[in-house]
C-alpha positions in Angstrom: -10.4 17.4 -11.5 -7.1 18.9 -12.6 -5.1 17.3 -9.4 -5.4 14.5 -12.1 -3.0 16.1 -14.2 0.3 16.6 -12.2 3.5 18.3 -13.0 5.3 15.5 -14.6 8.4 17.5 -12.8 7.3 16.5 -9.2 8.4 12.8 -10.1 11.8 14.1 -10.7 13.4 12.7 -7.4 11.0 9.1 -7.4 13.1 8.9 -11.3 17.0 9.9 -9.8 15.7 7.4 -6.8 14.8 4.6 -9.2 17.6 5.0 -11.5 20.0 5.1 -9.2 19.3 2.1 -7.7 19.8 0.6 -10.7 16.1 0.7 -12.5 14.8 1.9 -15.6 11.9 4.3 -16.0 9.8 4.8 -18.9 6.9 7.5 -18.5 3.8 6.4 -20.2 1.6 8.5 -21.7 0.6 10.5 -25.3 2.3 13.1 -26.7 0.2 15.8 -25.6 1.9 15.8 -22.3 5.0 17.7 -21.1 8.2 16.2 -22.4 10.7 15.3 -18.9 14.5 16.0 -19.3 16.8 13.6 -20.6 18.3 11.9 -17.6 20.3 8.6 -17.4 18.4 5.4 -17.7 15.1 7.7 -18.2 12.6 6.7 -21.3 10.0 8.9 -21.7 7.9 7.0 -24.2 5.1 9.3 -24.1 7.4 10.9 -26.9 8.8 8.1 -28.2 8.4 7.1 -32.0 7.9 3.3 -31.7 5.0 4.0 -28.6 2.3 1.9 -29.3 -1.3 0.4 -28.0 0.6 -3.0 -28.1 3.7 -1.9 -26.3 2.2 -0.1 -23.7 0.5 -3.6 -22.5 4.2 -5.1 -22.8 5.5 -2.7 -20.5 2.7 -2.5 -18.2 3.1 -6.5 -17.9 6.6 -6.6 -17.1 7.1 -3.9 -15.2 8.4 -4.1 -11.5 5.9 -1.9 -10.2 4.2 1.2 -11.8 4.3 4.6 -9.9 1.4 6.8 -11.4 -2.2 9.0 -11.7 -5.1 7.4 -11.3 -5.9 8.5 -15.0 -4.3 6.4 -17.7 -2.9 3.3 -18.2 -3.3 2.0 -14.3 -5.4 -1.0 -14.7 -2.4 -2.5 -17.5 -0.2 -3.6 -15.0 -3.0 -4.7 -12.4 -4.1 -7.5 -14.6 -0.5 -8.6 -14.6 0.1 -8.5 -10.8 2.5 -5.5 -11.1 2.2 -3.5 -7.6 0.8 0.1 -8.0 1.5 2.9 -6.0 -0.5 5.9 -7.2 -0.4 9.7 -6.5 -2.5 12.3 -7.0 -5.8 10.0 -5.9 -8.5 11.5 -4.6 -10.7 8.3 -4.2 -9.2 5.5 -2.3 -11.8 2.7 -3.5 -10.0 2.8 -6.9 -7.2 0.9 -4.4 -10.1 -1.3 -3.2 -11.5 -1.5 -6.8 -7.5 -3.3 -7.7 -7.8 -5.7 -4.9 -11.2 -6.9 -6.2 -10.4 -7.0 -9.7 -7.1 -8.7 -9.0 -8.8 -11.5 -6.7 -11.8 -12.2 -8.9 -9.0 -12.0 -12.5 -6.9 -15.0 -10.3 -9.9 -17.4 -9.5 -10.8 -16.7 -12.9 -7.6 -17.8 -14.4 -6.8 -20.7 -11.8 
């Protein structure tokens, strides 16, 4: 399954899009992965010194929206009603699977 792993370089425009509009982006992830440039109003937190299990929930919460793989931290910002857009997904019930989970979470909660 490596279309799971994409070039980190292909979100290059969706960043410059984003930022220029005014928005922050910080790129989840671990370590492992490849660093991104240094760009204006760009975090990449994969690579950051203070990333943390804690912090990733706090900026999965209170994100706008979160632009991503299906792989990692996708379902973070679900439970917090953050709108996902995801590339790179071969299986279109994980969309369905997000509706579900969101709908069952809010009775849940209400």
């Amino acid at each position: 399954e490596a279309f799971r792993n994409s070039n980190p370089f292909n979100y290059i425009k969706a960043i410059e899009r984003i930022t220029k509009a005014g928005g922050w982006v910080f790129r989840l992830g671990d370590p492992s992965m490849t660093a991104l440039p240094k760009m204006k109003q760009l975090i990449d937190y994969a690579h950051n010194p203070l990333k943390s299990d804690s912090l990733d929930i706090f900026l999965g919460a209170t994100s706008k929206f979160f632009l991503g793989t299906d792989s990692g931290p996708c379902r973070i910002p679900q439970f917090f009603g953050v709108p996902i857009i995801l590339t790179n997904c071969a299986n279109s019930m994980l969309y369905y699977s997000f509706y579900f989970l969101n709908f069952v979470f809010c009775q849940h909660i209400h």
